[in-house]
N, C-alpha and C positions, 0 to 999 in steps of 0.2 A: 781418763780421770781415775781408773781401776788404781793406779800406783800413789795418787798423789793425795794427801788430806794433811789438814792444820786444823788444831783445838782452839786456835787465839780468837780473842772474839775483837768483833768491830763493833765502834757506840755509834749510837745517832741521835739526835734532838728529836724528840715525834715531836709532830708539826701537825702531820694531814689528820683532817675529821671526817671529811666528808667524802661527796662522792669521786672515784676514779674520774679524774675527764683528765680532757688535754690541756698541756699550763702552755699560755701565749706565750713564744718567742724561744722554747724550751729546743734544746740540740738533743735527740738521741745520744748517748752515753758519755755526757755531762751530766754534772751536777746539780738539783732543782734545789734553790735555795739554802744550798750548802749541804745540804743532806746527798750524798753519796751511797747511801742503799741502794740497791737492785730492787727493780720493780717482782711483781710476781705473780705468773698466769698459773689460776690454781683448776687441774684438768680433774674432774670426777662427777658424782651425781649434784643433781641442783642443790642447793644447802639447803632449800627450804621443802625436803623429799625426806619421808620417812625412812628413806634406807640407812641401812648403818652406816656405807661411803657418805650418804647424806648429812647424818648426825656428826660426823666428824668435820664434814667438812664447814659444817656453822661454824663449830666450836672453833675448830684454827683462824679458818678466815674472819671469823669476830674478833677475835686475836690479835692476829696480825693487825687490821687496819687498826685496832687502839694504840697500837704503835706508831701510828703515823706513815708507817711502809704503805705506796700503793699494793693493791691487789685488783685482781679482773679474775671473775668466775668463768672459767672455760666448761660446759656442760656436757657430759657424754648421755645425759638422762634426765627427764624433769622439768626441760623445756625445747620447744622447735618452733624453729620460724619467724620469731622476733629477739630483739634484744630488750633485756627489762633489768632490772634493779632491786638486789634484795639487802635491807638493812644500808642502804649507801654505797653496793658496791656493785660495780656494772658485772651482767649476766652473760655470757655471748651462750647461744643455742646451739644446738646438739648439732650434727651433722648426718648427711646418707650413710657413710657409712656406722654398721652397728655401733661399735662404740669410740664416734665422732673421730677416728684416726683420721681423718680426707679432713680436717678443718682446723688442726693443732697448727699448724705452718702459720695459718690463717691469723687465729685469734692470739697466738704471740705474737705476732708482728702489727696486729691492733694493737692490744695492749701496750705494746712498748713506744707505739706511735701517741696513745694517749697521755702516757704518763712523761713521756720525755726523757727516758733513763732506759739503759740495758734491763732488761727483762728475763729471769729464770722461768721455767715451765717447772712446776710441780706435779704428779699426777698423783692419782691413790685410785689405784684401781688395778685388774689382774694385769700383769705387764707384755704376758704373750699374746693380747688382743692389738699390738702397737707393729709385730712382725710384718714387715713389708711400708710400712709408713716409713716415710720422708722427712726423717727427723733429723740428718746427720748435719744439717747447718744450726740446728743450735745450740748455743756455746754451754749451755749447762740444763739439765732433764733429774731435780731430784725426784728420786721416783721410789715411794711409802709403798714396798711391795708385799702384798701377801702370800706368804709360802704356806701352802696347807697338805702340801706332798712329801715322802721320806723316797729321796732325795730330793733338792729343788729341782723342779721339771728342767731339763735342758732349755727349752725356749726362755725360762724366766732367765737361766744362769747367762744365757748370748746376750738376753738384754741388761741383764747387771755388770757384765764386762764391757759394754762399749767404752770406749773412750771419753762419753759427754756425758756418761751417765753418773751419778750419787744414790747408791742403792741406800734406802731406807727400811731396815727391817721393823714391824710392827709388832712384832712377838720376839720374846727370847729366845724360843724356837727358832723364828723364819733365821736369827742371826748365828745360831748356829748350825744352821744348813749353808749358809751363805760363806760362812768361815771355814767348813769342811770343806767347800768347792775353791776355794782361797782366793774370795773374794772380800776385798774390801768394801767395808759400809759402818752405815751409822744406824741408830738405835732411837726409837720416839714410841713408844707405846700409846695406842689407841685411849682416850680419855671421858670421863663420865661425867656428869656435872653432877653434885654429890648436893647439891644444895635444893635440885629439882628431883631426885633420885634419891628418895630417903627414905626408911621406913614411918609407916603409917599416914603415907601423902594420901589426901584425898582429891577428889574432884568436885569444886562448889559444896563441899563439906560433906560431901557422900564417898563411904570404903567403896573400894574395887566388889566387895563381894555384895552391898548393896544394889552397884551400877549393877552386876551380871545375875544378880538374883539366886546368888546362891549360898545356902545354910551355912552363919557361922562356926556349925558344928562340925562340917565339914573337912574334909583333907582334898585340897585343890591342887591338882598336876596341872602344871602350866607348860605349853609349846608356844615360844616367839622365835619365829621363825620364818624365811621367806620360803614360798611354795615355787620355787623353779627347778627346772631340770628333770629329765626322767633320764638319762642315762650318760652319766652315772644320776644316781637322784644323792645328791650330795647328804643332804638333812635327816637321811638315814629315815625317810618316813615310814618307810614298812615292817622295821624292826623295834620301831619305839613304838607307835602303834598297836601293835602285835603283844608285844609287852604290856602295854599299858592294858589293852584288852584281858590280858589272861589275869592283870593285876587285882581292874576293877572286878570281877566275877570273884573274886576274894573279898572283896570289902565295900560293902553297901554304903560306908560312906564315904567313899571317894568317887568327887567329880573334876570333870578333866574342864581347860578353858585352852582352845585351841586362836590364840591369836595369829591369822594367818588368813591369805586367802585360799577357799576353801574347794573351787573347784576346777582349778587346775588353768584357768584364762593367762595365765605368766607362762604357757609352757611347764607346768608343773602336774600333777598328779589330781587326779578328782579323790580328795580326802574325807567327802562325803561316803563314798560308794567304799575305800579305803578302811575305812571307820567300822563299818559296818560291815567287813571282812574281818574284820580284827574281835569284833565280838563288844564291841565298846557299845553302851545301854545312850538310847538317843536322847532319852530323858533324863542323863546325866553327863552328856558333853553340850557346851557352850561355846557356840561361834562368837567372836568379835562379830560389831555390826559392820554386813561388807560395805557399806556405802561409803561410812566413815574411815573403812582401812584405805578403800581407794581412794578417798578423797586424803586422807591424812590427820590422822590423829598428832595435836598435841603432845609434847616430851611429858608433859606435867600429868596428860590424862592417860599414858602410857606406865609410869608412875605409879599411878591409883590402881590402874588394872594391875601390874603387878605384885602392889598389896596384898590382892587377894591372895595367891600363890603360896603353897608350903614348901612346895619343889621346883625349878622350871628345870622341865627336862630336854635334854638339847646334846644328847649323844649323837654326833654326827660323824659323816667320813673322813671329815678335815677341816679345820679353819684356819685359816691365817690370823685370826683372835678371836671374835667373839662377841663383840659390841653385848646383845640382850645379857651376856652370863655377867659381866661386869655389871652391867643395869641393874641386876635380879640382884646381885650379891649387896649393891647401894640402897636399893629397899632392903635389905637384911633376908632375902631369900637365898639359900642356898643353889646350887646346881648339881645336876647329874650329867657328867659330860663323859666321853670318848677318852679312855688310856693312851691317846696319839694327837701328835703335830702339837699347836698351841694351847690347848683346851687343859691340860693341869694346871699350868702357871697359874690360871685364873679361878681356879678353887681351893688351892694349897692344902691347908687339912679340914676346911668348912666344910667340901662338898666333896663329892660321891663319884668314882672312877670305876668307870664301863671295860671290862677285857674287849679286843678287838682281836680279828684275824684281818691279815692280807686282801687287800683288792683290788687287782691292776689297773690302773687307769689308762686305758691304749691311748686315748684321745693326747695326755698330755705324756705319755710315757714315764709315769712312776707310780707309787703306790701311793692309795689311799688307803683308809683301812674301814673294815664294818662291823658295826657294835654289835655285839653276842647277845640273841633275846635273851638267853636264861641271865648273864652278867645284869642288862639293863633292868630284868624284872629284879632279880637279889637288891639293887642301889633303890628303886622303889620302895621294896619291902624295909632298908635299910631307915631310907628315908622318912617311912610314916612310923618306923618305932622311935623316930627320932625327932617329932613334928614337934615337941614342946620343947626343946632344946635351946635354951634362951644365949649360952655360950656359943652355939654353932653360930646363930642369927647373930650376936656382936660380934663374930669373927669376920664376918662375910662383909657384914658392914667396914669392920677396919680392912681389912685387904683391898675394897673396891675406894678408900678413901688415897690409898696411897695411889691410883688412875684418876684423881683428881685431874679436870681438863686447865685447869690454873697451874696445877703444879707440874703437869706433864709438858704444861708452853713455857713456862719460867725454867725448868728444868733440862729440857729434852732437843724445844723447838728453837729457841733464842740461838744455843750456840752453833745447830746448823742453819740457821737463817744466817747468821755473821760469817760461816764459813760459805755458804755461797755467796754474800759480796765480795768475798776476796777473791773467789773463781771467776767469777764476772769480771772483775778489775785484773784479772791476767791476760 
């Protein structure tokens, strides 16, 4: 599929409202009620999962079915063990293997039984977890890859060269990594909903810095971010940290608001014991509540916590985007992020770039890179001379308006949804 694309788009009537089921008397790849769209098995975390694959995947998959297109939720995260239903549209559960490869065969060939029509698999999620899965009988895999290495790792480029495959870059970046290795793909940027993601959202009418009790006088460093991995540790915690420690012992009013969990149960780093290596005052970092992070917080009370934030600082190794720094930028906060992979595009000149050096990644064989404590503290220091900056705060706001999840599906999603019904119809 590497050689072959078309920009022409295909119309359709939307029809369908409700839930994915099976239409009586319906032939596999015919026509359901004149509507010729390809059905669509969408593979990633549960939609109704605070993760960022999570957040996205609401967004499209609410999308999409407004169009009347079936969809079926293939889960790699979020849920196991039963089938259930989220907003109208069937859920199918995670599988033994990590991240559900032993059950994509599976829940496409549901799906496409349910809905009566050829079926594309979608995935959004890292594409070298799919190596060795049994995918090569299906006729189309668009697959929303994220690249957060310079070069794209080899495993990702074999999987963006198969033949079934539609690579989807998320970043400007990942697409021109993808185009140095000459490959062909398409373009959808990650999207925020700017209407729940605004500045000065509250929660039942209480500011972020209310909910966390902390002085409006204040200068608030914010981290959202997930806590996994210790090697490489992607999220750079030891160096922002570190930073942030040497930051606060400078300035008595700055309090840090660590949204994340905090002691390393994901496989991730005890950021308690972390914290307090770093020199960081206990009486002025705020944990999110963990009950609530693990249970899942609300977009809207994510939002409010936001608010509070004068920075959210999020210099990391590598992203394939970003999800929080586009969030933080729709509340009108700026970001401090990493001079590498996707993480510029998403501050333009609002927010604040970290120097990096080289960090080989053996595991996927390329580099990452890792943020400079003294760089991260200087964008800090940058930051809090720049806290009342009402220009930077509406810049960040407009740049994260143009990741609108409306205008990124009217704009981005539509023409390749119409360009896989034509793959499908070949």
């Amino acid at each position: 599929m590497g050689k072959r694309r078309s920009n022409s788009h295909v119309g359709g009537n939307p029809q369908h409202r409700g839930r994915v089921t099976s239409v009586p008397g319906a032939v596999p790849g015919r026509s359901v009620g004149g509507d010729t769209r390809a059905g669509i098995c969408w593979h990633s975390n549960f939609a109704g999962a605070g993760t960022g694959y999570g957040v996205q995947t609401a967004q499209v998959a609410r999308q999409i079915k407004a169009t009347g297109r079936p969809i079926t939720l293939s889960n790699n995260y979020g849920t196991q063990g039963f089938i259930t239903e989220w907003e109208g549209i069937e859920v199918l559960p995670t599988g033994f293997h990590p991240y559900s490869a032993d059950v994509l065969d599976a829940h496409l060939k549901y799906s496409q039984e349910q809905t009566g029509r050829p079926t594309a698999l979608i995935t959004l999620f890292d594409t070298w977890v799919f190596k060795g899965a049994k995918l090569d009988d299906i006729k189309v895999i668009a697959s929303w890859v994220p690249i957060d290495h310079t070069p794209a790792p080899p495993d990702v480029l074999e999987w963006c060269r198969r033949d079934n495959v539609l690579p989807i870059a998320m970043a400007n970046y990942g697409a021109r990594m993808l185009e140095a290795a000459g490959v062909d793909h398409r373009y959808i940027p990650h999207g925020v909903d700017t209407k729940v993601f605004r500045p000065g959202a509250t929660v039942d009418g209480a500011t972020g810095r209310q909910l966390l009790k902390i002085p409006d006088d204040a200068f608030v460093v914010g981290i959202v971010a997930a806590n996994k991995g210790i090697a490489p540790m992607r999220k750079a915690w030891g160096e922002n940290l570190l930073a942030l420690g040497q930051f606060m012992a400078k300035h008595d009013d700055v309090y840090a608001y660590m949204h994340t969990e905090k002691r390393g149960a994901q496989g991730g780093v005890d950021l308690v014991q972390l914290a307090g290596a770093c020199g960081i005052p206990e009486n002025r970092i705020v944990w999110t509540d963990q009950w609530a992070y693990y249970a899942g917080l609300p977009p809207f009370v994510l939002a409010g916590l936001m608010g509070a934030m004068d920075v959210n600082l999020a210099a990391s190794r590598g992203e394939g985007f970003g999800v929080p720094v586009i969030e933080a930028a729709a509340c009108g906060v700026p970001s401090i992020v990493s001079n590498f992979t996707a993480q510029p595009e998403l501050v333009e000149d609002h927010g604040y770039l970290v120097s990096v050096q080289p960090y080989w990644d053996a595991l996927q064989t390329s580099w990452f890179a890792t943020p400079l404590v003294h760089s991260v503290l200087e964008e800090l220091e940058h930051a809090y001379d720049t806290a009342r900056d009402a220009d930077r705060k509406a810049a960040a706001r407009a740049h994260a308006e143009t990741y609108d999840n409306k205008i990124v599906f009217d704009k981005y999603w539509l023409p390749v949804l119409a360009e896989i019904d034509e793959l499908m119809a070949k």
